[in-house]
PyMOL commands that place a pseudoatom at each C-alpha (Angstrom):
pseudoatom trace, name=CA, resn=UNK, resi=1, chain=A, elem=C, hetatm=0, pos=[25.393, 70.454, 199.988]
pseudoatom trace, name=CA, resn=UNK, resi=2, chain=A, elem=C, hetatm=0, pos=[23.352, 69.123, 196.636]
pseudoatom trace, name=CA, resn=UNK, resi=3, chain=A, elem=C, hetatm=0, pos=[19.630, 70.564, 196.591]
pseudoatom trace, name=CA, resn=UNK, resi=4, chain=A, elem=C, hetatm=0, pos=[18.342, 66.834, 197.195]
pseudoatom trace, name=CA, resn=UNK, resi=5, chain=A, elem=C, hetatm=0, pos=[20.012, 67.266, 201.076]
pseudoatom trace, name=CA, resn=UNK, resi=6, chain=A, elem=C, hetatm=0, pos=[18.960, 71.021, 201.558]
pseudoatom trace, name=CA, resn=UNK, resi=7, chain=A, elem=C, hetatm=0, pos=[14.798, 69.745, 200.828]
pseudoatom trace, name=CA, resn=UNK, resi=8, chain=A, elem=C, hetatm=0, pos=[15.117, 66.832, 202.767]
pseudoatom trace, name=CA, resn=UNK, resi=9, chain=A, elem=C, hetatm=0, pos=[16.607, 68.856, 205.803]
pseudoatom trace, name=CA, resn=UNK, resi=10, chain=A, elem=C, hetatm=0, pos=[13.600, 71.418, 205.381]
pseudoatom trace, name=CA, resn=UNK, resi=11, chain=A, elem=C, hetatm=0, pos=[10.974, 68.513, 205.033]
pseudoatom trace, name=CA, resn=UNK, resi=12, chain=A, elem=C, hetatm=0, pos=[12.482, 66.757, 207.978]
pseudoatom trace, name=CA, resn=UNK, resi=13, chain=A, elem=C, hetatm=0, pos=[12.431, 69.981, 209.958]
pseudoatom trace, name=CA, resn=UNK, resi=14, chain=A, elem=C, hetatm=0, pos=[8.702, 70.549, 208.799]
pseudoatom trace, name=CA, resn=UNK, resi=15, chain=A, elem=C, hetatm=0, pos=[7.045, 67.306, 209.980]
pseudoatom trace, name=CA, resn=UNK, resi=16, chain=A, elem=C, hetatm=0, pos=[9.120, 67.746, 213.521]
pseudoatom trace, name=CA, resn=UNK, resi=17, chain=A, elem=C, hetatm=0, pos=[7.441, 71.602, 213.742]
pseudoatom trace, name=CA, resn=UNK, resi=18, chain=A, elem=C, hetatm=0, pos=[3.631, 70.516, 212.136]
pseudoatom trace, name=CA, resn=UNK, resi=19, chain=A, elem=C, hetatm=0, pos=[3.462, 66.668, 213.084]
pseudoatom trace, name=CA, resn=UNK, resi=20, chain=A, elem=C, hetatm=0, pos=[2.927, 65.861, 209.613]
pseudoatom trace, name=CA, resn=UNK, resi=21, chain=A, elem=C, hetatm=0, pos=[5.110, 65.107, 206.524]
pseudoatom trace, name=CA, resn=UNK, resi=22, chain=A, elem=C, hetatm=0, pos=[4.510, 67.672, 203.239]
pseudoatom trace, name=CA, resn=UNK, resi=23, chain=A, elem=C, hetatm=0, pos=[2.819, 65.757, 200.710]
pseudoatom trace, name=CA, resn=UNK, resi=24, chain=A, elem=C, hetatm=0, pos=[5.129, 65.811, 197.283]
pseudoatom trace, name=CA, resn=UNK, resi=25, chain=A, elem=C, hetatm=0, pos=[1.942, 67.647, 195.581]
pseudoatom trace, name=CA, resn=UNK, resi=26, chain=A, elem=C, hetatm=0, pos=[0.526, 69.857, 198.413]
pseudoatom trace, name=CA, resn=UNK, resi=27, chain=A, elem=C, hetatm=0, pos=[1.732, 73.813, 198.538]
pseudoatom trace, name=CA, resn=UNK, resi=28, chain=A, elem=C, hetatm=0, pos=[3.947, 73.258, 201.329]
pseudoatom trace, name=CA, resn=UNK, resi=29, chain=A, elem=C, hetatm=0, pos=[5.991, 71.098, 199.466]
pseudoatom trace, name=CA, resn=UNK, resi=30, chain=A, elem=C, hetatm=0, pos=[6.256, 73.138, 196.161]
pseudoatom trace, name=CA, resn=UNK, resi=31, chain=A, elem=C, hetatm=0, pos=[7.402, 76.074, 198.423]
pseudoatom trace, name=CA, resn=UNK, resi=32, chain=A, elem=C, hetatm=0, pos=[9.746, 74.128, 200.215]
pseudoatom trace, name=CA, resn=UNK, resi=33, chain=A, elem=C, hetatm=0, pos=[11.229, 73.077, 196.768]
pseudoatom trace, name=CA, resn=UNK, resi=34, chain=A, elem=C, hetatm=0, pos=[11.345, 76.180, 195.874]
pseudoatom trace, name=CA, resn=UNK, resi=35, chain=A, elem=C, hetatm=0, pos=[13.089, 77.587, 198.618]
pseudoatom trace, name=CA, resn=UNK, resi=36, chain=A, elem=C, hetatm=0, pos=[15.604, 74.927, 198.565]
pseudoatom trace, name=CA, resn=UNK, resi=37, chain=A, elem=C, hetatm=0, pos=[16.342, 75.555, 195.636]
pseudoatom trace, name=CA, resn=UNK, resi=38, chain=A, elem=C, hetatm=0, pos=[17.123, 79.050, 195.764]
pseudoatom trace, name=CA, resn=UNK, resi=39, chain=A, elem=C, hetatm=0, pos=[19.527, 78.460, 198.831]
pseudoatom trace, name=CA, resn=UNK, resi=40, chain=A, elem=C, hetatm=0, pos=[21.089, 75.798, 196.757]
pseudoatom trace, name=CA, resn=UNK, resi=41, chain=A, elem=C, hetatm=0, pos=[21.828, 78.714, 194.205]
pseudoatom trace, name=CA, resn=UNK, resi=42, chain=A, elem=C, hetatm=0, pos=[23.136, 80.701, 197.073]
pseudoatom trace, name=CA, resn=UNK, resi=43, chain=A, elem=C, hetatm=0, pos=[25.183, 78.027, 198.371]
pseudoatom trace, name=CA, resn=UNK, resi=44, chain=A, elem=C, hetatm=0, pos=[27.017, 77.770, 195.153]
pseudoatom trace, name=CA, resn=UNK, resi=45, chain=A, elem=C, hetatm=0, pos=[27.663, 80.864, 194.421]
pseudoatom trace, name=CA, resn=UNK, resi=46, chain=A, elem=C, hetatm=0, pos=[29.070, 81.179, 197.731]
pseudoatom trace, name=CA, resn=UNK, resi=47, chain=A, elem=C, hetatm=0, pos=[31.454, 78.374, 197.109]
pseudoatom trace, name=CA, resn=UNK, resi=48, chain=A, elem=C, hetatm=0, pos=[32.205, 80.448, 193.890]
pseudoatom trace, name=CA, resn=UNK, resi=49, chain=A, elem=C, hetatm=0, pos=[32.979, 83.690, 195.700]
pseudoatom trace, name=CA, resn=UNK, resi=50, chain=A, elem=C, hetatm=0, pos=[35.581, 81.414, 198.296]
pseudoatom trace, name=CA, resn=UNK, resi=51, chain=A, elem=C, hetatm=0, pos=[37.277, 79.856, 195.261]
pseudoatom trace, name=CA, resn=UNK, resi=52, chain=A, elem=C, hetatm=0, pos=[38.043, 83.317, 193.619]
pseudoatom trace, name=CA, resn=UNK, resi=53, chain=A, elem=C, hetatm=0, pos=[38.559, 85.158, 197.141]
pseudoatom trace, name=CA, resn=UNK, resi=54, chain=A, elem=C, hetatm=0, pos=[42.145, 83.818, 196.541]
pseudoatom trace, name=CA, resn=UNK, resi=55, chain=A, elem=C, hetatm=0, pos=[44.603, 83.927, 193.799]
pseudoatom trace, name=CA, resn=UNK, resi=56, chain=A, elem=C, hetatm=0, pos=[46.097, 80.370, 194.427]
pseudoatom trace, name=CA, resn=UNK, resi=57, chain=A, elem=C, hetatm=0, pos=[42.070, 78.828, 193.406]
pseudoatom trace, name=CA, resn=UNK, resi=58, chain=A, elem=C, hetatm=0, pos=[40.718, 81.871, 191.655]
pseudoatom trace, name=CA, resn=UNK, resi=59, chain=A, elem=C, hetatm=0, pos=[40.136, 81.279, 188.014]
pseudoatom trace, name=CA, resn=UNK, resi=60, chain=A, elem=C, hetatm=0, pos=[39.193, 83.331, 184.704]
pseudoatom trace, name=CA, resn=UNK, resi=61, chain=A, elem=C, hetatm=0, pos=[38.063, 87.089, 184.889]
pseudoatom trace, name=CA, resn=UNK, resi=62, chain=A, elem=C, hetatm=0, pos=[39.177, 86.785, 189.002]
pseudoatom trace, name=CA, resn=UNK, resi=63, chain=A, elem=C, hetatm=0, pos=[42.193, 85.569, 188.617]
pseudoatom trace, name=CA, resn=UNK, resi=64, chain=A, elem=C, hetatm=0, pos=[42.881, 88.368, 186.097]
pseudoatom trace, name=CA, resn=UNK, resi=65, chain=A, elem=C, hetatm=0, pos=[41.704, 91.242, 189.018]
pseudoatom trace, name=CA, resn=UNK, resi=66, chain=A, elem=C, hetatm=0, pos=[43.872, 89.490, 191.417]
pseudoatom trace, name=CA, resn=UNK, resi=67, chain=A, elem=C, hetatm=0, pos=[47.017, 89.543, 188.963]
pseudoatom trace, name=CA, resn=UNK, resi=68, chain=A, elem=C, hetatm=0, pos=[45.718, 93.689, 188.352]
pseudoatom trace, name=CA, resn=UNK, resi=69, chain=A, elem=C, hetatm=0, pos=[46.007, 94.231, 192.087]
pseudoatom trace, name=CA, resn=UNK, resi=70, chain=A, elem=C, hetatm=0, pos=[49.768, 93.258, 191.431]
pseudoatom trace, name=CA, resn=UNK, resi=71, chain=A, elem=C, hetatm=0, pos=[50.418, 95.160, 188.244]
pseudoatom trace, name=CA, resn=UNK, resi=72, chain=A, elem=C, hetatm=0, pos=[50.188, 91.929, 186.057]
pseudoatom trace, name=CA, resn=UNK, resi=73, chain=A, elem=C, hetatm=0, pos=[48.719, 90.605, 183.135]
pseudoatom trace, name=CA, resn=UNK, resi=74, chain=A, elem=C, hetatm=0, pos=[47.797, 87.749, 181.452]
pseudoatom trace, name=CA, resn=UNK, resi=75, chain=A, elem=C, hetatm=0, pos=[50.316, 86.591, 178.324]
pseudoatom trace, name=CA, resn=UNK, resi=76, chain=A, elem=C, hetatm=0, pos=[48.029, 85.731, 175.470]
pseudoatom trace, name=CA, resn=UNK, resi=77, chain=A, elem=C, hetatm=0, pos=[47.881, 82.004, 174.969]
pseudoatom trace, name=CA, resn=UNK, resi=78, chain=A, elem=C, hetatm=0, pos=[50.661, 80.388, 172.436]
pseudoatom trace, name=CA, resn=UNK, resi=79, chain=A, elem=C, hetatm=0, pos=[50.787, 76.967, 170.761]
pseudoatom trace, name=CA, resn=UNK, resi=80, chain=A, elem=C, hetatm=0, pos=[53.114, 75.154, 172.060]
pseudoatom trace, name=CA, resn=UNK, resi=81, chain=A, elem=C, hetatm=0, pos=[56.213, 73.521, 170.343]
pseudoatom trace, name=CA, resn=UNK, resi=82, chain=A, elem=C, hetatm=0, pos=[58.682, 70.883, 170.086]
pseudoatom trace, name=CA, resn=UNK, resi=83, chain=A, elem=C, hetatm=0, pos=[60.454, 67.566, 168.823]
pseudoatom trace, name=CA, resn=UNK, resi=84, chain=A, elem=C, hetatm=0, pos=[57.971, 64.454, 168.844]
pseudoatom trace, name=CA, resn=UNK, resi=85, chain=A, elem=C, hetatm=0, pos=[59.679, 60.841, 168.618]
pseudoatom trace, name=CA, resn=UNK, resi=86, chain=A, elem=C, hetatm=0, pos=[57.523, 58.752, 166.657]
pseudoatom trace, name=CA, resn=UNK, resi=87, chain=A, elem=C, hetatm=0, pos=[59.362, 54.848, 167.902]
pseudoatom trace, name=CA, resn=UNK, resi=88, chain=A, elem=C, hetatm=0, pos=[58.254, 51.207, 167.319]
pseudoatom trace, name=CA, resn=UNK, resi=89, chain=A, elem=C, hetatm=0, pos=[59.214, 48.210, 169.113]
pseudoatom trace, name=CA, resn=UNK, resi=90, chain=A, elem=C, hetatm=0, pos=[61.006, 46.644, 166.233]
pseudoatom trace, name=CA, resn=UNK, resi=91, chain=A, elem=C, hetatm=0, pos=[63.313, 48.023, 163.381]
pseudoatom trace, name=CA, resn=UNK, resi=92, chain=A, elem=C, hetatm=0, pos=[61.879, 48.044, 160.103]
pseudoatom trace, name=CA, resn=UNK, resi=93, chain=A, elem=C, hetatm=0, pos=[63.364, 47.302, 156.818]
pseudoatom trace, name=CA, resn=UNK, resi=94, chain=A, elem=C, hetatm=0, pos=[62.531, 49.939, 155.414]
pseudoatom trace, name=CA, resn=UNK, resi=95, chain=A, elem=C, hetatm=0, pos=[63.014, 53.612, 155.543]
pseudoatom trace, name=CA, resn=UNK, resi=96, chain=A, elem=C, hetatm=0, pos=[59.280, 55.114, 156.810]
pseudoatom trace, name=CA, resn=UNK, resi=97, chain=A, elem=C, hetatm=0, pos=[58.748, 58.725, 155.957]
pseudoatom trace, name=CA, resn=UNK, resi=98, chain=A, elem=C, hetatm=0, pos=[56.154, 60.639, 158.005]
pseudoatom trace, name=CA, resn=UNK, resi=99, chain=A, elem=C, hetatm=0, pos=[54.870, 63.764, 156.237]
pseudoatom trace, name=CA, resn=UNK, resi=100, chain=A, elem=C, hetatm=0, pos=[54.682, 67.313, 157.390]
pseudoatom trace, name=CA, resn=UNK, resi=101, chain=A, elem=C, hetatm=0, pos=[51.316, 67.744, 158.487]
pseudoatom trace, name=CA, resn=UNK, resi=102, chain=A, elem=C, hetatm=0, pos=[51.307, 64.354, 160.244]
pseudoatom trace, name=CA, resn=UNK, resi=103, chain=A, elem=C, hetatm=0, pos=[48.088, 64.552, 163.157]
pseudoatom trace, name=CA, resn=UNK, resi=104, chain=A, elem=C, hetatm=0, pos=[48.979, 63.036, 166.916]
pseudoatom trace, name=CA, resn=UNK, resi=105, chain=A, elem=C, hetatm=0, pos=[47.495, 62.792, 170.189]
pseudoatom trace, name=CA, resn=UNK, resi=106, chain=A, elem=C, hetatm=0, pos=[47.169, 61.015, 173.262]
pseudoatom trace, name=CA, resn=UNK, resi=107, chain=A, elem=C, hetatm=0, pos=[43.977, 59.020, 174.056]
pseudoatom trace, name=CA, resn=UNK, resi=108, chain=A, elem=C, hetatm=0, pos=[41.948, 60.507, 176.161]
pseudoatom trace, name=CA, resn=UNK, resi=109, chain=A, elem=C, hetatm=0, pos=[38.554, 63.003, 176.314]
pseudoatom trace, name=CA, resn=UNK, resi=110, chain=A, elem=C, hetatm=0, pos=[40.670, 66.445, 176.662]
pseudoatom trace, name=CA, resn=UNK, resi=111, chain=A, elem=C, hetatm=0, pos=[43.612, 65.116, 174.383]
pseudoatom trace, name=CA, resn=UNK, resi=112, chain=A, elem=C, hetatm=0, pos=[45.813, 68.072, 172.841]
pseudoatom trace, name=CA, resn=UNK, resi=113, chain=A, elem=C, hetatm=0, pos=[46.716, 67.168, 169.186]
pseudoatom trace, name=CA, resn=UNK, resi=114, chain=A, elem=C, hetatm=0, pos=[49.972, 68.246, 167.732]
pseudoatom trace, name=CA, resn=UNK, resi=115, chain=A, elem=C, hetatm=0, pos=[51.146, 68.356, 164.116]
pseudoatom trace, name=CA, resn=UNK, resi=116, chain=A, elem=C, hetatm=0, pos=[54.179, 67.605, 162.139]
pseudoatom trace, name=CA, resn=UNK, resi=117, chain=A, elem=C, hetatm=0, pos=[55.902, 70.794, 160.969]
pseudoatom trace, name=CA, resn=UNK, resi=118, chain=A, elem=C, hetatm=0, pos=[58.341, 69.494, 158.971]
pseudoatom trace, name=CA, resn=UNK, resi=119, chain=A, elem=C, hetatm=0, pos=[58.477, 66.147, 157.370]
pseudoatom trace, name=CA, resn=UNK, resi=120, chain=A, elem=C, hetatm=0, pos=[60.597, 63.265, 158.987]
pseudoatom trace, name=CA, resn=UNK, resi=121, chain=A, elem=C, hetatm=0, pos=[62.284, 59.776, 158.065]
pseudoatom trace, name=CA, resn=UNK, resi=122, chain=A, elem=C, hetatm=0, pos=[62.136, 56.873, 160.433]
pseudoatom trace, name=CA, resn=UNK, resi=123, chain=A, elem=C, hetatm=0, pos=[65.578, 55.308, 158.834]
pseudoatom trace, name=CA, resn=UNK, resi=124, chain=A, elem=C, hetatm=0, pos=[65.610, 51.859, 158.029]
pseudoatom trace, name=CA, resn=UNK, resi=125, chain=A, elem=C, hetatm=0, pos=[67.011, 49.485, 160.495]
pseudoatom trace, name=CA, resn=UNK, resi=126, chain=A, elem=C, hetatm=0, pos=[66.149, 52.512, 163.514]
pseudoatom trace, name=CA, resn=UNK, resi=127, chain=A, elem=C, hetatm=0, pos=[63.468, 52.391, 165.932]
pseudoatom trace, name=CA, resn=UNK, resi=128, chain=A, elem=C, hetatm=0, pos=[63.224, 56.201, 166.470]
pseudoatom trace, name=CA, resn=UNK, resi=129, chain=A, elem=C, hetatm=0, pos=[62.996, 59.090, 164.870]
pseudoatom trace, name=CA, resn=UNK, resi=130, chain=A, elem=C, hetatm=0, pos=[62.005, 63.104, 165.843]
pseudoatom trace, name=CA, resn=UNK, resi=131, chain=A, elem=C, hetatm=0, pos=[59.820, 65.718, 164.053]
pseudoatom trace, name=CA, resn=UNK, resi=132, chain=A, elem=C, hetatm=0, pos=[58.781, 69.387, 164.845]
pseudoatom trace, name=CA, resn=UNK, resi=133, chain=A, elem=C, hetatm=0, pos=[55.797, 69.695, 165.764]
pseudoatom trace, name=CA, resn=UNK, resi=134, chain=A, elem=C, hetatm=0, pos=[53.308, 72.487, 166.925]
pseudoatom trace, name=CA, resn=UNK, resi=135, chain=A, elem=C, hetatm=0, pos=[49.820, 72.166, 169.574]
pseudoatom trace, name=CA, resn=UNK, resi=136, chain=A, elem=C, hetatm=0, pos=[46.712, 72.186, 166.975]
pseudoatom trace, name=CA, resn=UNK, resi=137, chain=A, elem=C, hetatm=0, pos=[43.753, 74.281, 167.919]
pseudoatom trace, name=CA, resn=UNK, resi=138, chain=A, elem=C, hetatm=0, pos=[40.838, 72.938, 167.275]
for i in range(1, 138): cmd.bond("trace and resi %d" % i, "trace and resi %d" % (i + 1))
show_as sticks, trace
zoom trace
């Protein structure tokens, strides 16, 4: 429930109980804005408190107390690695060499970039070619 629905409930619930509708500027309003929005704060961090209630939707520092209650613990986080195939649609004619260091990702806000390890040779006349690579952190 968004904050907008919570004030609207309590206005609507006002001018049924005192005839009259809270004008946006008069103290009845303020307070009822004010109220609403501290349920709205409660109402969240409910929601919060049912996410992390269970392992299978907890997240962060609760889903490290839930993994504690079983006598686990979080691995520390490692970049990953692995063989990237740089291809094109046609062959060239000449050999392509793509240097260690070489920067990729896939489009998108929350990309992950990964870099060439090792330098690699697209041969000439092939349309593929692999490199190491390893996850950049930015």
């Amino acid at each position: 429930m968004k904050f907008e629905e919570i004030y609207a409930h309590m206005a609507a619930e006002y001018k049924t109980l005192a005839g009259v509708e809270p004008e946006d500027a008069a103290d009845v309003s303020i307070r009822l804005k004010v109220l609403a929005g501290e349920l709205y704060t409660v109402l969240c961090a409910a929601e919060s408190l049912k996410l992390n209630c269970f392992p299978q939707t907890a997240a962060g520092e609760a889903l490290d107390l839930h993994a504690e209650e079983r006598g686990l613990v979080r691995k520390d986080a490692v970049k990953s690695v692995g063989t990237l195939t740089f291809s094109r649609r046609t062959a060239l004619s000449y050999a392509a060499e793509i240097p260690a260091g070489t920067v990729c990702a896939a489009s998108g806000e929350n990309a992950v970039e990964y870099e060439t390890t090792e330098a690699a040779v697209l041969p000439r006349r092939f349309w593929a070619a692999g490199a190491a690579t390893r996850q950049r952190v930015r």
